[in-house]
C-alpha positions as CSV (number, residue, x, y, z in Angstrom):
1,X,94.0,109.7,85.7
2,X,93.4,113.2,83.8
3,X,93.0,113.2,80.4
4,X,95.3,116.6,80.1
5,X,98.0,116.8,77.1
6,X,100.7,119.4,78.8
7,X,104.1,119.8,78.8
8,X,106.7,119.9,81.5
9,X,110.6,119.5,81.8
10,X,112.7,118.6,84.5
11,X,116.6,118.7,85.2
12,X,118.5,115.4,85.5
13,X,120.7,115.5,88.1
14,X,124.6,114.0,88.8
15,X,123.4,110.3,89.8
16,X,120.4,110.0,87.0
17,X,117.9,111.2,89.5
18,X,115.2,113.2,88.2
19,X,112.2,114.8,90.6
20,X,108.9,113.6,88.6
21,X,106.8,117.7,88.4
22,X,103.8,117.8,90.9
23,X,101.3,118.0,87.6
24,X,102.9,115.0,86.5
25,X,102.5,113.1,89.2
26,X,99.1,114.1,89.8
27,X,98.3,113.0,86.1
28,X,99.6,110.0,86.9
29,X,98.4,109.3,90.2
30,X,101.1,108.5,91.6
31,X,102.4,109.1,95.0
32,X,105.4,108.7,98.0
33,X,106.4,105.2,97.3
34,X,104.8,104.6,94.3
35,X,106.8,102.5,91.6
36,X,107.0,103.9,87.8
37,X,107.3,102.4,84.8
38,X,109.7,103.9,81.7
39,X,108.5,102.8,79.1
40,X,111.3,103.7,76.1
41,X,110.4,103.6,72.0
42,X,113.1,104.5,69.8
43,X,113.7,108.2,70.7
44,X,110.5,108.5,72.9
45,X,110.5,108.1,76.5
46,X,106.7,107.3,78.4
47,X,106.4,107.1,82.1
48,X,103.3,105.7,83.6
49,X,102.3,104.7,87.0
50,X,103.6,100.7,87.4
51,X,100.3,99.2,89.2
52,X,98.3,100.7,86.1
53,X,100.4,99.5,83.5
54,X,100.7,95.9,85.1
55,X,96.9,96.0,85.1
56,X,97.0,97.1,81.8
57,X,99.1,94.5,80.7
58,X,97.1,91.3,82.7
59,X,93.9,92.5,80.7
60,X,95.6,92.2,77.2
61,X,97.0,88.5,78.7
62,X,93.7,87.4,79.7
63,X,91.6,89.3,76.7
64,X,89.6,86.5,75.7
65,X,90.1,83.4,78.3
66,X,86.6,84.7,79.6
67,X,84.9,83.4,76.7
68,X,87.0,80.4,76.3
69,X,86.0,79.4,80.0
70,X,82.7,79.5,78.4
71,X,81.6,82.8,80.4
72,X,79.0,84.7,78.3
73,X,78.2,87.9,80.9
74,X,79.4,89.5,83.7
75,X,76.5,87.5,85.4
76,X,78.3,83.9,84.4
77,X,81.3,85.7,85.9
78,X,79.6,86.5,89.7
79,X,77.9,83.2,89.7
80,X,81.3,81.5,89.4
81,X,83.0,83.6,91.7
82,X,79.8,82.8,94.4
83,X,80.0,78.8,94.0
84,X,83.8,79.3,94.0
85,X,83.7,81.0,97.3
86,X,80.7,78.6,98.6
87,X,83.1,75.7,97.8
88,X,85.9,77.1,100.0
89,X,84.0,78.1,102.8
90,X,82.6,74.6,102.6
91,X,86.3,72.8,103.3
């Protein structure tokens, strides 16, 4: 995403609709198809890009478990994940 503070407007239309601005969807990354999130505080209206912010959201969940699992590096981490794959491909 672009770390660019800009301002842009766009025109609501009869059934709520509004088209998100080219720059704003850039900024965002998002594309046809793509799912946003609104995310509304008091007055203030954000919209971010849904797969981001549900990202964002599972790494404040699980900020933490890795040391409670008794992980200590990223190198704990891809061990795991090797004998974890090892095991299944031995079934």
């Amino acid at each position: 995403m672009v770390d660019t503070v800009f301002v842009n407007d766009a025109r609501v239309m009869s059934k709520g609709q509004v088209t998100i601005p080219k720059n704003v969807r850039t900024a965002l990354g998002i594309e046809a198809g793509d799912r946003v999130t609104f995310i509304v505080d008091g007055t203030n209206v954000r919209i971010v890009n849904s797969a981001v912010y549900a990202l964002m959201r599972l790494q404040e969940q699980m900020k933490g478990e890795a040391e409670k699992a008794g992980f200590q590096s990223e190198d704990d981490i891809a061990e795991w994940i090797t004998d974890s794959r090892r095991e299944e491909n031995a079934q």
